[in-house]
C-alpha positions as CSV (number, residue, x, y, z in Angstrom):
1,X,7.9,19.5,1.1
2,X,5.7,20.9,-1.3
3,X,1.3,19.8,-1.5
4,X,1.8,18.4,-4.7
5,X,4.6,15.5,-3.0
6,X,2.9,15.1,0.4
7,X,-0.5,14.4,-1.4
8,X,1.1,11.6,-4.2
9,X,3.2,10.0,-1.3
10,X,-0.7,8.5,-0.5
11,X,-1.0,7.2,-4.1
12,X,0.4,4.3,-4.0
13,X,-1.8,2.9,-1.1
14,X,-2.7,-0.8,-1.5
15,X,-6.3,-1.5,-1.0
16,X,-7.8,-3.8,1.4
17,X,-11.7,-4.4,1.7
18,X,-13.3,-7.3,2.1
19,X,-16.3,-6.6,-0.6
20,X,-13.6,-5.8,-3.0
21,X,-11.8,-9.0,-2.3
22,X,-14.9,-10.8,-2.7
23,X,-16.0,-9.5,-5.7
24,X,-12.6,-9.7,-7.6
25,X,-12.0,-13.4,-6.6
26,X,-15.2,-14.1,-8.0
27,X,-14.4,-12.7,-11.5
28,X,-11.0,-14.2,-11.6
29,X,-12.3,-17.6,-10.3
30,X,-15.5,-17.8,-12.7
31,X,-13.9,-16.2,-15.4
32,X,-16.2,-13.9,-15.9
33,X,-14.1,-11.0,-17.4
34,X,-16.0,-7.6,-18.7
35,X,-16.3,-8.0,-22.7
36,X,-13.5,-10.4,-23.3
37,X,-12.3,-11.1,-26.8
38,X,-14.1,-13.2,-29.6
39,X,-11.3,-15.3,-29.7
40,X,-10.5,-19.0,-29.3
41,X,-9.6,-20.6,-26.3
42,X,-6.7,-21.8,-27.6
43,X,-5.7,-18.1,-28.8
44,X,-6.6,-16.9,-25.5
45,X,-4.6,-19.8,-23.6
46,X,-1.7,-19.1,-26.1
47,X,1.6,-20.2,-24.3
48,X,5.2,-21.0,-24.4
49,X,7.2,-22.7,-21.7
50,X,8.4,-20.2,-18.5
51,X,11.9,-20.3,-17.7
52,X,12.6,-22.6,-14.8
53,X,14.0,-19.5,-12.2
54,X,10.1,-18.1,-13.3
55,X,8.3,-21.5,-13.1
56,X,9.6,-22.2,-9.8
57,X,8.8,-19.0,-8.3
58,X,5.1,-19.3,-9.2
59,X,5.1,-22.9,-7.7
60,X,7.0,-21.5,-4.2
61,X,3.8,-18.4,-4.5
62,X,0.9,-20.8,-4.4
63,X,-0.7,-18.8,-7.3
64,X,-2.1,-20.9,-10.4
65,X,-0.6,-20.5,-13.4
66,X,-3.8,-20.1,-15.0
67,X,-3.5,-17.1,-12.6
68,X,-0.4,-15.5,-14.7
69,X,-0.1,-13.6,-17.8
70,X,3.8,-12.9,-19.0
71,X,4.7,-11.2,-22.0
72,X,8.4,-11.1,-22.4
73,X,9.9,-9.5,-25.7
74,X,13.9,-8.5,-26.8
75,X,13.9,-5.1,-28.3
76,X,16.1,-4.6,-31.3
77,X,17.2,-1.6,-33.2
78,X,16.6,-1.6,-37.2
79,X,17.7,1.3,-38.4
80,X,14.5,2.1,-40.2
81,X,12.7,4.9,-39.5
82,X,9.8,6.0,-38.6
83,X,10.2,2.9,-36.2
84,X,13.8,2.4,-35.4
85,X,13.3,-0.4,-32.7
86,X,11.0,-4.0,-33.3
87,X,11.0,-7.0,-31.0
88,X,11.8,-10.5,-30.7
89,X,9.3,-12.9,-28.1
90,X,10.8,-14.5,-25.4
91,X,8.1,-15.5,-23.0
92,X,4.7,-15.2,-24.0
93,X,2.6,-17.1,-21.1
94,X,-1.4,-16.8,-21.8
95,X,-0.5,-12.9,-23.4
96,X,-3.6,-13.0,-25.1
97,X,-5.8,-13.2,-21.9
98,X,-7.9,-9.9,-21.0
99,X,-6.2,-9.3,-17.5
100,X,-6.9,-6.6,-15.2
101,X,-3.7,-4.5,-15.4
102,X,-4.6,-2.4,-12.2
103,X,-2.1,1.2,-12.2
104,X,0.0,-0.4,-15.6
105,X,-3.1,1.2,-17.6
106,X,-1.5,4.8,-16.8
107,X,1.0,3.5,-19.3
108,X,-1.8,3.7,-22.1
109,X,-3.4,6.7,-21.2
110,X,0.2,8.6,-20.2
111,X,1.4,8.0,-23.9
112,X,-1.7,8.4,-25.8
113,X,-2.1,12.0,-24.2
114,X,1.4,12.6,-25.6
115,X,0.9,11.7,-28.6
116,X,-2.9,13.0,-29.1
117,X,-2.2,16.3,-27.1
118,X,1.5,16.4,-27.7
119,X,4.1,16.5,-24.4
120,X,4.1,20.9,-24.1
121,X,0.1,20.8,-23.9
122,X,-0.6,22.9,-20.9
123,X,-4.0,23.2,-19.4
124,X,-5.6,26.4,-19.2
125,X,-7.5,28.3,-16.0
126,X,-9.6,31.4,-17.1
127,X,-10.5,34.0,-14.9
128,X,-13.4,36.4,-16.2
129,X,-15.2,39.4,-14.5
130,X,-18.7,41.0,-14.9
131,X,-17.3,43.9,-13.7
132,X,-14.4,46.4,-14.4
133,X,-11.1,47.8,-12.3
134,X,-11.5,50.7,-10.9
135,X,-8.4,52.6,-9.0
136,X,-6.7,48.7,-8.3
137,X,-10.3,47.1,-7.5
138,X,-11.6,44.9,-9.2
139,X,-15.5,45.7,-8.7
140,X,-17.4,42.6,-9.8
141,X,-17.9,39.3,-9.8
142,X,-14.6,36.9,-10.6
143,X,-15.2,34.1,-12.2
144,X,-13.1,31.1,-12.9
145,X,-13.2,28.9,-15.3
146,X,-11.7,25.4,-15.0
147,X,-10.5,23.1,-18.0
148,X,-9.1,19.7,-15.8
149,X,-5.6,20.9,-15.1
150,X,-4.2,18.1,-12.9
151,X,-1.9,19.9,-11.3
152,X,-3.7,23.0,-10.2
153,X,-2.0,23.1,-6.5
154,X,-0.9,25.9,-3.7
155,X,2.1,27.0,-6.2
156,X,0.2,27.4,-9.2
157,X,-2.9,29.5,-7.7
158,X,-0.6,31.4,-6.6
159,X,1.0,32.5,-9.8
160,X,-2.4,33.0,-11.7
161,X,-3.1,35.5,-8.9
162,X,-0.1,36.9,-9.1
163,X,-1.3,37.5,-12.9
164,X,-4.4,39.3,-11.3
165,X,-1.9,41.5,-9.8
166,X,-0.1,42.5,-12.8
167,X,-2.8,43.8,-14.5
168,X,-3.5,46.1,-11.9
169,X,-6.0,44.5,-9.5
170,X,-5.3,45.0,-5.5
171,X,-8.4,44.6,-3.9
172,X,-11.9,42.7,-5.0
173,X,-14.9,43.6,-4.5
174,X,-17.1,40.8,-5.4
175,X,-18.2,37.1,-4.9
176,X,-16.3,34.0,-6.3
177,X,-18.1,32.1,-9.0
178,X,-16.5,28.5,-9.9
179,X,-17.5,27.1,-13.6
180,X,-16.8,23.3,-13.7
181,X,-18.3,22.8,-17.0
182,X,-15.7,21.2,-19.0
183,X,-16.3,17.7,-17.6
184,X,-19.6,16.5,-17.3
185,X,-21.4,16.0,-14.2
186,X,-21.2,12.2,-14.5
187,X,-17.5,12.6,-14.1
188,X,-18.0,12.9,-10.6
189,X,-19.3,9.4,-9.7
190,X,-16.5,7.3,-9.0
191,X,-17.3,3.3,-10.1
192,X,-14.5,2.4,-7.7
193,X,-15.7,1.8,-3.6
194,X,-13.3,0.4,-1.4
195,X,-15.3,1.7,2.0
196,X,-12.5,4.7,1.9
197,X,-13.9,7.8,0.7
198,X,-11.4,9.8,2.9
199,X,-8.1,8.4,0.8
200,X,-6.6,10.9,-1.6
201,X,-6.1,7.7,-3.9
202,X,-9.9,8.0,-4.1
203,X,-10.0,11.6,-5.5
204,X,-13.1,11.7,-8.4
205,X,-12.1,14.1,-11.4
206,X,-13.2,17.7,-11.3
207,X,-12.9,20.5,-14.3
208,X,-11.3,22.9,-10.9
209,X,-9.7,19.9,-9.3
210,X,-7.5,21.8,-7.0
211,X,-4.6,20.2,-4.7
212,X,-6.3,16.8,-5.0
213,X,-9.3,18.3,-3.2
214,X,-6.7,17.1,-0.1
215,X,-5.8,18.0,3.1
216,X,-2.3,17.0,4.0
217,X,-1.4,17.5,7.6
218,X,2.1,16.8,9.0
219,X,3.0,15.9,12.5
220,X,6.1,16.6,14.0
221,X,6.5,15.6,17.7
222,X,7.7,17.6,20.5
223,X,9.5,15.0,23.0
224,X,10.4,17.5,25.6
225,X,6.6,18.5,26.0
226,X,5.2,14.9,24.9
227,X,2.9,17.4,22.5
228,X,2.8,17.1,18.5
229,X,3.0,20.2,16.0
230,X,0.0,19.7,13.1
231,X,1.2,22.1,9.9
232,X,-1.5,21.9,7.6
233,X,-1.3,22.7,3.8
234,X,-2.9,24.3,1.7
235,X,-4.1,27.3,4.0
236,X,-7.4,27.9,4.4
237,X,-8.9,31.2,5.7
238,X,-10.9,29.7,7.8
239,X,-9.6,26.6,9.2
240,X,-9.0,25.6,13.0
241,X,-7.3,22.7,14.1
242,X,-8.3,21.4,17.7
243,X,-4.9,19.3,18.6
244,X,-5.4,16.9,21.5
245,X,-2.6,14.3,20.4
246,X,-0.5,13.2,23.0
247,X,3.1,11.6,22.4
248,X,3.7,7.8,23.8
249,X,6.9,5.8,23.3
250,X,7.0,3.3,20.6
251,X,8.1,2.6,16.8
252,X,6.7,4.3,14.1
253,X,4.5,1.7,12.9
254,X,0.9,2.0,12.0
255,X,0.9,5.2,13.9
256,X,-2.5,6.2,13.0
257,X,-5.0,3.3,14.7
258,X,-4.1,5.2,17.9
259,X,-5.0,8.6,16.5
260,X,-9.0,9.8,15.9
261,X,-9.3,12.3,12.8
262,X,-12.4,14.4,12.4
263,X,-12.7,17.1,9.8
264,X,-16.0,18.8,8.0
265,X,-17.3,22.4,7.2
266,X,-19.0,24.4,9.8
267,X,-22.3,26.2,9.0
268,X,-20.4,29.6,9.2
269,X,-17.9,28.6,6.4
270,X,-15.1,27.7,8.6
271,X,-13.3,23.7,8.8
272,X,-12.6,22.4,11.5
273,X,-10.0,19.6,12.2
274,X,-9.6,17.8,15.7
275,X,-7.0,15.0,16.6
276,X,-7.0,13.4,19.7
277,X,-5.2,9.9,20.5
278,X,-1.4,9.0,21.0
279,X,1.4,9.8,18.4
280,X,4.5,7.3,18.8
281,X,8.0,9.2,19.8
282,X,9.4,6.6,17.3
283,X,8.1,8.8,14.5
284,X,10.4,11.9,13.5
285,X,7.2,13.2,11.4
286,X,4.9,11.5,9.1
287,X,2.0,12.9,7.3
288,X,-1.8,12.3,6.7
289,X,-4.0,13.0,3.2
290,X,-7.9,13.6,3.9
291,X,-9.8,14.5,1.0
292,X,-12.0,17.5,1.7
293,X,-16.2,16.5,1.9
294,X,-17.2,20.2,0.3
295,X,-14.6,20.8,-2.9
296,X,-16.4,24.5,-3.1
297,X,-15.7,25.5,0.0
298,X,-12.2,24.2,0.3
299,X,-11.4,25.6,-2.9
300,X,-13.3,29.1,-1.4
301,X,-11.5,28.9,1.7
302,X,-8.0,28.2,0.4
303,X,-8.7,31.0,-2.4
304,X,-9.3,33.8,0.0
305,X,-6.2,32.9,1.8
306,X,-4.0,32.9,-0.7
307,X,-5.6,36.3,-2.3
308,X,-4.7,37.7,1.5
309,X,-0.6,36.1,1.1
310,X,0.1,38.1,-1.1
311,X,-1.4,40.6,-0.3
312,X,-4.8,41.0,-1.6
313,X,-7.5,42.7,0.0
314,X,-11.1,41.2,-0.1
315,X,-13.7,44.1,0.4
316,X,-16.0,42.0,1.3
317,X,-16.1,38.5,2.4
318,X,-16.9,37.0,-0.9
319,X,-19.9,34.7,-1.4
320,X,-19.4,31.5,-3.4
321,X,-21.2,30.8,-6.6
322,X,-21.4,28.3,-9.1
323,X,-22.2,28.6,-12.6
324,X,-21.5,28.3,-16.4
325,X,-19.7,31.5,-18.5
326,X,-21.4,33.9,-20.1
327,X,-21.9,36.9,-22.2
328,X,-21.9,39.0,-19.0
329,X,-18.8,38.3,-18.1
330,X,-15.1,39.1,-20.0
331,X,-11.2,37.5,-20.0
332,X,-8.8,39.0,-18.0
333,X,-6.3,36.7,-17.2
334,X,-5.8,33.1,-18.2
335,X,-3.4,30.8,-16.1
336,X,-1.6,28.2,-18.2
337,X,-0.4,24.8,-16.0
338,X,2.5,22.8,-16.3
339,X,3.5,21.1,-19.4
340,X,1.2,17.5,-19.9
341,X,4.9,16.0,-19.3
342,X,5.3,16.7,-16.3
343,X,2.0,15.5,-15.3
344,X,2.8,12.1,-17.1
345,X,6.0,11.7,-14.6
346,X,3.6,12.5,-11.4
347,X,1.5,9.8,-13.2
348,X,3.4,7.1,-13.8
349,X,6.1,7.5,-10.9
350,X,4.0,8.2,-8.1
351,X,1.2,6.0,-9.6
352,X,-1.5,9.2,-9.5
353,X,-5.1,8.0,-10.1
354,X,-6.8,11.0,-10.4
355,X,-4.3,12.8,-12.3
356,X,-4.3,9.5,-14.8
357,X,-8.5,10.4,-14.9
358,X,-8.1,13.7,-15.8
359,X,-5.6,13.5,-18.9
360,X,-8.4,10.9,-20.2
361,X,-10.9,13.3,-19.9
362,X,-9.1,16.2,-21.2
363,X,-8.3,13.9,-23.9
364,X,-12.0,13.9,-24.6
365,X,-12.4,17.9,-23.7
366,X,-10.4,18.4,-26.5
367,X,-11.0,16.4,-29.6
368,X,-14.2,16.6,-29.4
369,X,-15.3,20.5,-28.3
370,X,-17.7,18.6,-25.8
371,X,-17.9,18.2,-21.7
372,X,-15.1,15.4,-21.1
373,X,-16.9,12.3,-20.1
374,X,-15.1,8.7,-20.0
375,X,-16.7,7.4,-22.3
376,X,-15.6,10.0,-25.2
377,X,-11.9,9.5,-23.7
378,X,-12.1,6.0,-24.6
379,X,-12.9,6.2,-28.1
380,X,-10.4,8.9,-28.6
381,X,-7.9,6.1,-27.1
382,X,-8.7,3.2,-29.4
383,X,-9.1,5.3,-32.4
384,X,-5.3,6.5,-31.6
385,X,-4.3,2.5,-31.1
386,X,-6.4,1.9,-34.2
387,X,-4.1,4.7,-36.4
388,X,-1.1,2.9,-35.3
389,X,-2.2,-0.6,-36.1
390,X,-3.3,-1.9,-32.8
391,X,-6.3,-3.9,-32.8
392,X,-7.2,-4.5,-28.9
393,X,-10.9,-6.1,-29.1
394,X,-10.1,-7.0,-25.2
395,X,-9.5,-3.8,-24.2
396,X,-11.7,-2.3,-21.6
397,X,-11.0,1.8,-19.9
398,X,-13.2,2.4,-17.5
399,X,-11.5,5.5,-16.3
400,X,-8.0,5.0,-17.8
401,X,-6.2,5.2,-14.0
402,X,-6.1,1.2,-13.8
403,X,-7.9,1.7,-10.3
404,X,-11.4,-0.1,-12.0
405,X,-12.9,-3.8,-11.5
406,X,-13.4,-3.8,-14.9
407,X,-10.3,-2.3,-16.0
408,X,-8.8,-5.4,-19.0
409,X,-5.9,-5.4,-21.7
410,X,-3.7,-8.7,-22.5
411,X,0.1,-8.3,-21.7
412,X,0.7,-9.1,-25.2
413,X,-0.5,-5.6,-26.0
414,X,0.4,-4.0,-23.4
415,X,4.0,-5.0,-24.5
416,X,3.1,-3.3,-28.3
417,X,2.5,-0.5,-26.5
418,X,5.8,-0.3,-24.9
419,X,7.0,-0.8,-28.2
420,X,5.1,2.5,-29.3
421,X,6.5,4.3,-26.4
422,X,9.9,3.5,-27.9
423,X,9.0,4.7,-31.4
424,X,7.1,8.0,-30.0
425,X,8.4,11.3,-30.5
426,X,7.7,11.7,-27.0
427,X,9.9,8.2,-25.7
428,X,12.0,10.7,-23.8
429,X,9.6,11.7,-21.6
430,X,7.8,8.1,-21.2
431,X,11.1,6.8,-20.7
432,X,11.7,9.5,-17.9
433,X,8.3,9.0,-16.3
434,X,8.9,5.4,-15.6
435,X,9.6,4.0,-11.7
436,X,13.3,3.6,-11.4
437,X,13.8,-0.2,-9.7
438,X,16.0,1.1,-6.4
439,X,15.9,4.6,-6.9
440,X,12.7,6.4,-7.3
441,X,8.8,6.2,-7.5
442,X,6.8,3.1,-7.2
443,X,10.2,0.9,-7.9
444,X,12.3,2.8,-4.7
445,X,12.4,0.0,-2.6
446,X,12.5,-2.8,-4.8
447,X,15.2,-4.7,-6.0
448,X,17.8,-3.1,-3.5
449,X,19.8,-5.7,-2.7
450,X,20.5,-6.8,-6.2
451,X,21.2,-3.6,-7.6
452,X,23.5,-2.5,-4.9
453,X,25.5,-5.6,-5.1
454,X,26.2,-5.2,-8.9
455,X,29.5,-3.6,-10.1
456,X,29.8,-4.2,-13.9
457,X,33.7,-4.8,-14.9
458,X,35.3,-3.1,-18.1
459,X,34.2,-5.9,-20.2
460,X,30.3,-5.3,-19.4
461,X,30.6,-2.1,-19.5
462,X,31.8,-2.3,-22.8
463,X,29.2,-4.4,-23.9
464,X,26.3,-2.6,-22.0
465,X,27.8,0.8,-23.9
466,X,27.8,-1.0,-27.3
467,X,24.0,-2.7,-27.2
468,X,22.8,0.4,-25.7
469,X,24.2,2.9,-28.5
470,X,21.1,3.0,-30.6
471,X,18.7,3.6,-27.3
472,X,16.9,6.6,-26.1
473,X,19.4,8.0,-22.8
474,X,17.0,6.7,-20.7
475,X,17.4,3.1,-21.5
476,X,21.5,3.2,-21.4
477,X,22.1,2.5,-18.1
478,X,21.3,-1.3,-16.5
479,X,18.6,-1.2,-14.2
480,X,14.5,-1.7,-14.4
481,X,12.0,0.5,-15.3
482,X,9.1,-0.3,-14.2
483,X,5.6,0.4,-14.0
484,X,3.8,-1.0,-10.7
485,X,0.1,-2.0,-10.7
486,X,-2.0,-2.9,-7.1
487,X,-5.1,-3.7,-6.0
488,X,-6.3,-6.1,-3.6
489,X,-6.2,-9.7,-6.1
490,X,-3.7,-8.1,-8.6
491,X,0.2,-7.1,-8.8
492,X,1.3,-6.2,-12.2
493,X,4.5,-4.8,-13.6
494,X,5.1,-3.5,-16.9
495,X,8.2,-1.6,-18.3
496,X,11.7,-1.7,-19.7
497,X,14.6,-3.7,-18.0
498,X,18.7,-3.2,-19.2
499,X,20.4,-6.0,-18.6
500,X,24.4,-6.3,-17.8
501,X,25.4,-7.0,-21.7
502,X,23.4,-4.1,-22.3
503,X,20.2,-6.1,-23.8
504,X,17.0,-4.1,-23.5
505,X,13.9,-6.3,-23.0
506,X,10.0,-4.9,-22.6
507,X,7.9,-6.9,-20.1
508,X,4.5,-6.7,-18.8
509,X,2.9,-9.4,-16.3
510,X,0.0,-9.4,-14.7
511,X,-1.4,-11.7,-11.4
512,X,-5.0,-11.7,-10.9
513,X,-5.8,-13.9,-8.0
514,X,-7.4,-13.9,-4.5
515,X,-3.5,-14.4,-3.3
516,X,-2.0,-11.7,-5.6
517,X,-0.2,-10.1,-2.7
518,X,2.6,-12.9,-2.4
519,X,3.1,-12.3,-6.4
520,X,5.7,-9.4,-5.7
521,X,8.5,-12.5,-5.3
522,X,7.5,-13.7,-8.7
523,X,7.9,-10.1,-10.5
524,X,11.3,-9.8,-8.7
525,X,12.5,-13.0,-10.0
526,X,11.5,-11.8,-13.5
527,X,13.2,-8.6,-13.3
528,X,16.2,-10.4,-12.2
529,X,16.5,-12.9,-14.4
530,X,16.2,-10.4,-17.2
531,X,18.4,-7.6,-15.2
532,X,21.3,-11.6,-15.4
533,X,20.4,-11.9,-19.0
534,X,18.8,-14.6,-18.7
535,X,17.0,-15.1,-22.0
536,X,20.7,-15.1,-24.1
537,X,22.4,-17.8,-21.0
């Protein structure tokens, strides 16, 4: 299992703290939204009437209605191009309210990169020397130069210094310098506090972000000895792990409350992790995300090991520095990432907040030549809405991840942004980065039972293969795709859902209340009764 899926399995976490409760309820309950539309109320409160399957399921909840926002639109092809596909309302329930859309927000900031930055954009990672090679040794500083890649784990540092390599470098002799100025420092202050700095979900954006700043540390137990095996990944050089769990019998259920976690730098340079507790025999293996206190010194620590597997030799232990580029120092080798669509699928499927942060900011890196900062990422957003005729006075981005307080857009628009998605030159890949209901992602455990139980006859099929022609392939098979949004007073879903005759509907709704968490029944009834074709019964 590779860094990259053992860190995003934490993504997805749901997040419970009392001050965040409080504080939420109070906005939803007052009103009190950050910069809400100059609109009526009557515009804001614009309704129709819910279908009674969705109606009834709100009143089983307990949730208000005034609670609710549902945006509900048939999507139609046209045959006219640039935009092929337009849509028809269905259910529009209070779509003009600013909600907070929690992780559905990735949806905005996934396909404006796309489109801004365009889907092959690949981040790059500079190295640079004050030095020169001499007889395979690099004698100088190295210096590297960060731009925001995302995706900058184990695998990828790895083939940039395999690149050293190639151009003839075997041993260093010199210190490490790290240059993190393509964001701006402010970059680095996460608005967000849920009390769990620890939580990889909780990563803040860094220009040399590397494997989520995260620790991931698997546990496999040994039954016949009653002792657990700890892997760790990445490897650092310098990292000793004192293991003191002991196996008991019992389920694998909230295996670590039994289980104390301690991990920091030592004044030597070394980390030290120590476990000690019990580690339930019903557990095959299960992992654990910690997010590193000192990102230099992992990043130093897991640099010199990976140098050393494969085969580098260090000289001397190098120092670390930190500084800006310049005239000193010369290219040798630049490191280009993975393509910004494969990022977008980590994004979107796996709900990754930090990744989400870092496409905003290198948004904002790019257009404008300057430090990223949030703010400039933004701008460079609605300006992009603006060019394609989407006025969103309601719209607020703190940080363009959807894990914000502040966080608002109305599902009414965040429905004409689906529509986008469908007319982009890039659909293929949002279609492909989208939570598959039963399958995959976010979506993997919902909607099981109903999916499994389908099996369309020839005439549905025939009808799902007909409505379906003019679609992108990733809309030509029934089933829901599907966005997820959670924090602790809102559930939100926004996506694309198939239906058996092969109709294609966008939906987006959003729950902001102090009892969101019994709102997943009500987005499963949605998704069904659109899945049965409901809205053509």
């Amino acid at each position: 299992m590779t860094h990259l899926a053992i860190v995003l399995a934490d993504m997805s976490f749901i997040f419970r703290h009392h001050f965040l409760s409080f504080f939420l309820s109070l906005a939803i309950t007052s009103g009190s939204w950050a910069n809400p539309a100059p609109a009526s109320k009557a515009a804001l409160n614009k309704t129709s009437e819910l279908p009674p399957v969705i109606s009834n399921a709100i009143k089983k909840s307990g949730i208000p209605l005034e609670s609710i926002a549902i945006s509900i639109d048939k999507i139609n092809h046209k045959n006219q191009a640039p935009q092929s596909f337009t849509t028809e309302e269905i259910v529009h329930w209070r779509e003009q309210m600013p909600m907070n859309p929690a992780s559905t927000m990735k949806l905005v900031t996934s396909l404006a990169a796309m489109e801004i930055l365009g889907p092959q954009y690949r981040w790059k990672t500079d190295l640079f020397t004050n030095g020169k090679i001499q007889n395979q040794t690099l004698k100088g500083d190295l210096l590297i130069k960060g731009s925001g890649d995302p995706k900058l784990i184990p695998e990828e540092i790895n083939k940039m210094l395999l690149n050293l390599q190639s151009i003839g470098v075997k041993k260093i002799d010199g210190n490490l310098i790290f240059d993190r100025s393509a964001y701006e420092n402010s970059v680095k202050e996460s608005s967000f506090s849920d009390g769990e700095p620890t939580r990889a979900y909780n990563v803040a954006p860094d220009a040399l972000l590397f494997a989520f700043n995260s620790f991931s540390f698997q546990f496999f137990p040994n039954t016949q000895n009653d002792l657990v095996l700890i892997k760790q990944t990445p490897r650092l050089a310098n990292l000793q792990v004192d293991n003191n769990l002991k196996i008991v019998d019992g389920p694998c259920v909230d295996w670590r409350k039994d289980i104390n976690m301690s991990i920091a730098p030592q004044k030597n340079g070394a980390w030290l992790a120590s476990f000690d507790g019990h580690f339930p025999s019903g557990c095959q293996s299960a992992h654990w995300n910690v997010v590193a206190s000192d990102s230099d010194s992992f990043l130093l620590q897991s640099l010199i090991a990976a140098w050393e597997d494969i085969g580098g030799i260090w000289v001397k232990q190098p120092v670390l520095k930190t500084q800006a580029l310049n005239n000193d120092f010369k290219p040798i080798v630049t490191h280009f990432g993975v393509p910004l669509y494969e990022s977008v699928k980590d994004i979107n499927k796996l709900s990754n907040n930090v990744m989400a942060r870092q496409v905003l900011l290198t948004m904002a890196l790019e257009k404008t030549g300057q430090p990223g900062n949030t703010n400039n990422g933004m701008k460079i957003v609605k300006e992009w809405l603006f060019k394609n005729q989407l006025q969103m006075p309601e719209l607020v981005i703190e940080n363009g991840s959807g894990l914000s307080r502040i966080e608002r857009i109305s599902s009414l628009h965040l429905n004409q942004v689906l529509l986008l998605g469908l007319n982009s030159s890039s659909k293929n890949y949002y279609l492909e980065s989208l939570p598959i209901a039963g399958f995959d992602g976010t979506m993997k455990h919902r909607l099981l039972d109903k999916l499994r139980k389908y099996i369309p006859n020839k005439k549905e099929m025939a009808a799902l293969e007909k409505n379906t022609a003019p679609f992108p392939q990733g809309l030509k098979k029934y089933g829901a795709y599907i966005k997820t949004g959670s924090l602790v007073d809102v559930r939100s879903i926004s996506g694309y859902v198939v239906s058996r005759s092969g109709n294609v509907y966008a939906v987006t709704s959003f729950i902001n209340d102090r009892n969101a968490g019994s709102g997943r029944v009500i987005h499963d009834v949605v998704l069904s009764w659109l899945l049965d074709d409901g809205p053509v019964q």
